[in-house]
C-alpha positions in Angstrom: 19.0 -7.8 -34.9 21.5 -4.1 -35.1 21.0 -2.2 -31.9 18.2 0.1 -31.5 18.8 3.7 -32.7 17.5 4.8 -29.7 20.2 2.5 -27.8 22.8 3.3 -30.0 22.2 7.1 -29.5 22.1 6.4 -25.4 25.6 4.1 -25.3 27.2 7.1 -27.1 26.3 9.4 -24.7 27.3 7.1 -21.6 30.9 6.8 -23.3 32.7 9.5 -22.2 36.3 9.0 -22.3 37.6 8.9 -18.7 34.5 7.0 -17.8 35.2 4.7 -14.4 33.6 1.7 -14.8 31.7 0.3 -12.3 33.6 -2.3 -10.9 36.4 0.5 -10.1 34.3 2.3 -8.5 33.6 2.6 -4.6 29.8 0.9 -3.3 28.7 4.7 -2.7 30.5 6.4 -5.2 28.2 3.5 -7.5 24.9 4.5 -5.9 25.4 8.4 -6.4 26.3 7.6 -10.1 22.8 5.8 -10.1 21.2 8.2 -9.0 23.1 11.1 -11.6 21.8 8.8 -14.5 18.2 8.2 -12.8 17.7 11.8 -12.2 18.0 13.1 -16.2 15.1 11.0 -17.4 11.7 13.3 -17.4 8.4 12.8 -18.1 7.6 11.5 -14.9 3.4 10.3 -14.5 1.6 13.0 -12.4 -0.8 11.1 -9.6 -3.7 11.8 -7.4 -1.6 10.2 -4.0 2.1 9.4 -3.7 2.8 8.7 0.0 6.1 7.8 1.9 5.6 5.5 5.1 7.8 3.4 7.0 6.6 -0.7 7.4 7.6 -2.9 10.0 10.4 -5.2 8.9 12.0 -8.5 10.5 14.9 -6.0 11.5 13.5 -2.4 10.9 11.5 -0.4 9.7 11.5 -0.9 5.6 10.7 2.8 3.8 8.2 2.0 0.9 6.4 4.7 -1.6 3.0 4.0 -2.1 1.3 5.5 -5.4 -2.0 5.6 -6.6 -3.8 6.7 -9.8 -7.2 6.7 -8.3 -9.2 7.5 -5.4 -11.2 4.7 -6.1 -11.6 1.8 -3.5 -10.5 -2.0 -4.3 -7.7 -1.3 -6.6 -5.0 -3.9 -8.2 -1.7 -3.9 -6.1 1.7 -4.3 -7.7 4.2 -4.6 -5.0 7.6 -3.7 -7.1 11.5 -4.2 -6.1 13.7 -1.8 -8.1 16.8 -2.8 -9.6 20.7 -2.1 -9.5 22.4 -6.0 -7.9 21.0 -5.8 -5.1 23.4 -3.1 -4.3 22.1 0.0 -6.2 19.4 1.8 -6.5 16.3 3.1 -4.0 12.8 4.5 -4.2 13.7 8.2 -6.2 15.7 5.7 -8.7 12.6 3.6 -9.9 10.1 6.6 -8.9 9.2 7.6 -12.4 9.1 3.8 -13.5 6.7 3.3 -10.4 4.5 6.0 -11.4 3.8 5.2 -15.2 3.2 1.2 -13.7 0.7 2.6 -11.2 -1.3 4.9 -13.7 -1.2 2.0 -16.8 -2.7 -0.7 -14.3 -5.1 2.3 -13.1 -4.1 0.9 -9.6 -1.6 1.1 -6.7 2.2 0.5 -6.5 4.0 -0.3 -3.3 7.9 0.7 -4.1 10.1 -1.7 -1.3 13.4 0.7 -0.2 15.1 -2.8 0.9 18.2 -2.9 2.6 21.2 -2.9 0.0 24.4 -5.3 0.4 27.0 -5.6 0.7 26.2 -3.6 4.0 23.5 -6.3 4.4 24.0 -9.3 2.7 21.8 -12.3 1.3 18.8 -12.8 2.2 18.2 -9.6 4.0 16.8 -7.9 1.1 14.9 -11.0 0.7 13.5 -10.9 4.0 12.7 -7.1 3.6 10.4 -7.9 0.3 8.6 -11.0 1.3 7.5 -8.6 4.9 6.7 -5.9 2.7 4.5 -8.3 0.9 2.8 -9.9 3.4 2.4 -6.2 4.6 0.5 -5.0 1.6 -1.3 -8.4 1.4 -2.9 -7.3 5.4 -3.1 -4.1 4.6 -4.7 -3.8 1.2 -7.9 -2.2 2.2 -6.4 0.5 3.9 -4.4 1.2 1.1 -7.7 1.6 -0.9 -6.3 -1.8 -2.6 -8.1 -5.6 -3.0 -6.1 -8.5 -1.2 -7.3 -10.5 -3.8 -5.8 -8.3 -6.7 -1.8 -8.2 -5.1 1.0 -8.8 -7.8 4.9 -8.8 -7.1 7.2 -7.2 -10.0 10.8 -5.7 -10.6 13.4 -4.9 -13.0 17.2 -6.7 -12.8 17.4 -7.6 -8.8 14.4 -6.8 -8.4 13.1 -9.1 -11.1 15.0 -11.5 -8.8 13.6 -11.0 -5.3 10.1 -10.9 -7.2 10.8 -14.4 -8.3 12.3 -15.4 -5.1 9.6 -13.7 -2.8 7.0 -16.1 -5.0 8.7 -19.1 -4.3 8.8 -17.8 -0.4 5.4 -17.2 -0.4 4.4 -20.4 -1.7 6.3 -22.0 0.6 5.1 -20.4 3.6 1.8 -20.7 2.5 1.0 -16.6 2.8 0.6 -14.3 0.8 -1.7 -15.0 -2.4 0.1 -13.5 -5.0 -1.4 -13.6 -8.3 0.7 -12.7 -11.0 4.6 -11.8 -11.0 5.9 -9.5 -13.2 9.9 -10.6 -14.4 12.0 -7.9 -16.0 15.1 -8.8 -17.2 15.5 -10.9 -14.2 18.6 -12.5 -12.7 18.0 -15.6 -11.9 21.1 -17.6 -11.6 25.0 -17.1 -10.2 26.5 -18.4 -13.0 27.9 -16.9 -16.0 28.6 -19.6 -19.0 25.1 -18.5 -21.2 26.1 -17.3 -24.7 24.0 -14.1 -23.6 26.8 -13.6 -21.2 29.5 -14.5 -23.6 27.9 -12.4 -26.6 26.8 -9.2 -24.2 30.1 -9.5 -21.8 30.8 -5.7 -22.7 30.2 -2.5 -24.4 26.1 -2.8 -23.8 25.5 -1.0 -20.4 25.6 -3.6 -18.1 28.6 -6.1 -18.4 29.4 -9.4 -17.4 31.9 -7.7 -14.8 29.4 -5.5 -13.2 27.3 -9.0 -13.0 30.2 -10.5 -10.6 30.8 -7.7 -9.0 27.0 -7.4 -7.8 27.1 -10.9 -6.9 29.9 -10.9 -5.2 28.7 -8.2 -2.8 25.6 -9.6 -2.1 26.1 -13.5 -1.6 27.4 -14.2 1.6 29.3 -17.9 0.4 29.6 -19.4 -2.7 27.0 -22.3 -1.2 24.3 -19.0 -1.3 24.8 -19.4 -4.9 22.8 -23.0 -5.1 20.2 -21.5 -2.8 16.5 -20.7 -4.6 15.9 -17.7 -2.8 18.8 -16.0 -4.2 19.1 -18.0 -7.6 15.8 -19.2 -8.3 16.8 -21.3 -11.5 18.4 -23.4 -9.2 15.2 -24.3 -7.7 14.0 -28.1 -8.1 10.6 -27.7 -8.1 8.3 -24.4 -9.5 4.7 -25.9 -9.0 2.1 -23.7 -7.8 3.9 -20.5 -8.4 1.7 -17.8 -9.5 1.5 -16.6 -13.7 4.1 -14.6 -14.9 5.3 -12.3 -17.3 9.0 -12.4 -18.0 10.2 -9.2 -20.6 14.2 -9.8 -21.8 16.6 -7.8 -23.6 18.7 -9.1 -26.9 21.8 -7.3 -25.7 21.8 -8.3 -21.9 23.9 -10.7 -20.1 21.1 -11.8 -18.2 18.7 -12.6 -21.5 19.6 -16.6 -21.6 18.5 -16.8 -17.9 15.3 -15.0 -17.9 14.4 -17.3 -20.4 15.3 -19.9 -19.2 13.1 -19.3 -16.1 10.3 -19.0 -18.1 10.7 -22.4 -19.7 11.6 -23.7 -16.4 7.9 -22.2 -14.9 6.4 -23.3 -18.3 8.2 -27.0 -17.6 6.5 -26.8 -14.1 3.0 -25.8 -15.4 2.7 -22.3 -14.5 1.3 -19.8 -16.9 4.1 -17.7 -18.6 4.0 -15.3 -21.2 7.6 -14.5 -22.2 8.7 -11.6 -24.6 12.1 -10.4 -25.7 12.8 -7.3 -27.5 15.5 -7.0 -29.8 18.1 -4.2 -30.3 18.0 -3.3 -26.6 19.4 -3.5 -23.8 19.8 -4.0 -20.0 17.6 -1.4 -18.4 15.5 -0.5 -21.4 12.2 -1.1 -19.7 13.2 2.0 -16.6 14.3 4.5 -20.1 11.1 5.5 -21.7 12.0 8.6 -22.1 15.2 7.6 -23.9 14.5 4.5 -25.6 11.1 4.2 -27.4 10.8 0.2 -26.7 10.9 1.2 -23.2 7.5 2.4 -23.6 6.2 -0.4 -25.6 7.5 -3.0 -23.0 5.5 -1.1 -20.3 2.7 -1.0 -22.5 3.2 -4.6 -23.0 3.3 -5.5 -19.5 0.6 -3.8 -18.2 -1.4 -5.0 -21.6 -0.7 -8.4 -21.0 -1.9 -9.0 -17.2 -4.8 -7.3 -18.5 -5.5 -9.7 -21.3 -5.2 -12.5 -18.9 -7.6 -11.8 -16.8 -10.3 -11.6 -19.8 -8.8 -15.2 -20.9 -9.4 -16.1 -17.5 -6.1 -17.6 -16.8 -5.0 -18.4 -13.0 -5.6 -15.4 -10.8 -4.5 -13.0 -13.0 -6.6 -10.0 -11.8 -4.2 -7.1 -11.4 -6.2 -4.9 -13.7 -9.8 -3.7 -13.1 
């Protein structure tokens, strides 16, 4: 499919001539440039209760952002990692995207401010998301939320430590998580797909800025064959909650994200996969930019929704 017009319009704008890229770029001089492009989108959701705490992590306290489109009691939980490799990105980034997530599933988000490599390498942020999970899990009724209604989701990294926190928690046996929302998630150190090879540069995010994030945030090349940080490597996806995995046609990471989902298919875990064409990287966080951005929201939300009335495995993140 021809890019978007939408997308078309947006890489224009972000190619100014002197640009740095973002593999010449400094770790902090990266994160403020983040959070230049974050702070033009608008439209943000207006909500009843958005609350900053600080949790107890397995090395510090973890800042999270609760919000929460109703005063209601026994409300659906999303717990939700925010992107930008594991290196970018913090609670005002994904703020707005957290806001429209918590009023379309009438419920509560928990953002998770994990700690960012390469100042804290793999599996720290990890570590940070599974405890904020297990947090939310214990403290759901305080939070005006239902234990049995907690989802994990993210975008990019996040998307990752969403799919890696699943396998954790089924391995540990705690928390029940029912459903797990994948966008454009990374799921494997490798970079040989034809996505990679087709999207490698000139659609936001490159192959480049893919090593780059990788390579601050593994701590050896054997952290590459681990599960919890490339979860495509793991042998055996059985008993992993439903999912819904959202890809992009121009993105480096599409051929991976799908190829999760077949791999969680494979393993007999309920998967709804979509891809949108004409976008890319990032789409889903640019509603305000990119009109499928809205749509893949609405799809999201839509879909968890739908599988509750179908009745599929524990898929009750919507009242």
């Amino acid at each position: 499919m021809p890019l978007d017009e939408d997308v078309k319009m947006l890489l224009g704008l972000l190619a100014a001539p002197g640009a740095p890229s973002l593999t010449s770029m400094s770790v902090e001089d990266a994160r403020a440039n983040m959070r230049n492009l974050t702070s033009l989108r608008t439209g943000a959701e207006e909500l009843p209760r958005i609350e900053n705490r600080s949790i107890p992590g397995p090395n510090g306290d973890i800042p999270v952002r609760i919000f929460a489109a109703s005063t209601e009691k026994s409300l659906p939980i999303l717990v939700y990692f925010h992107g930008g490799g594991w290196v970018l990105g913090d609670l005002d980034t994904h703020d707005g995207t957290c806001r429209t997530l918590a009023k379309q599933i009438d419920g509560i988000v928990v953002s998770v401010d994990y700690r960012l490599a390469p100042e804290h390498k793999f599996p720290m942020a990890l570590d940070d998301c599974y405890a904020a999970t297990l947090w939310a899990a214990e403290n759901a009724v305080a939070l005006g939320g239902d234990p049995r209604k907690l989802a994990i989701g993210g975008d990019s990294a996040g998307g990752n430590l969403s799919a890696c926190v699943a396998i954790k928690a089924r391995d540990e046996g705690k928390p029940r998580i029912v459903h797990q929302l994948l966008v454009y998630p990374v799921t494997d150190a490798r970079f040989d797909t034809v996505s990679y090879r087709d999207n490698a540069e000139g659609y936001f995010l490159s192959r480049n800025d893919m090593q780059w994030f990788w390579n601050h945030y593994l701590g050896s090349s054997a952290d590459a064959e681990n599960p919890y940080a490339a979860p495509l490597r793991a042998t055996d996806l059985r008993g992993l909650p439903s999912a819904t995995v959202i890809t992009a046609e121009f993105d480096p990471l599409r051929d991976e994200g799908e190829a999760y989902a077949k791999k969680l298919k494979d393993a007999g875990v309920p998967v709804e996969l979509r891809r949108y064409d004409g976008v890319i990287h990032g789409f889903f966080s640019m509603g305000d930019m990119i009109a499928k951005g809205k749509t893949a929201v609405q799809h999201a939300t839509g879909a968890l929704r739908k599988a509750k009335a179908r009745g599929a495995r524990g898929v009750i993140i919507a009242n």
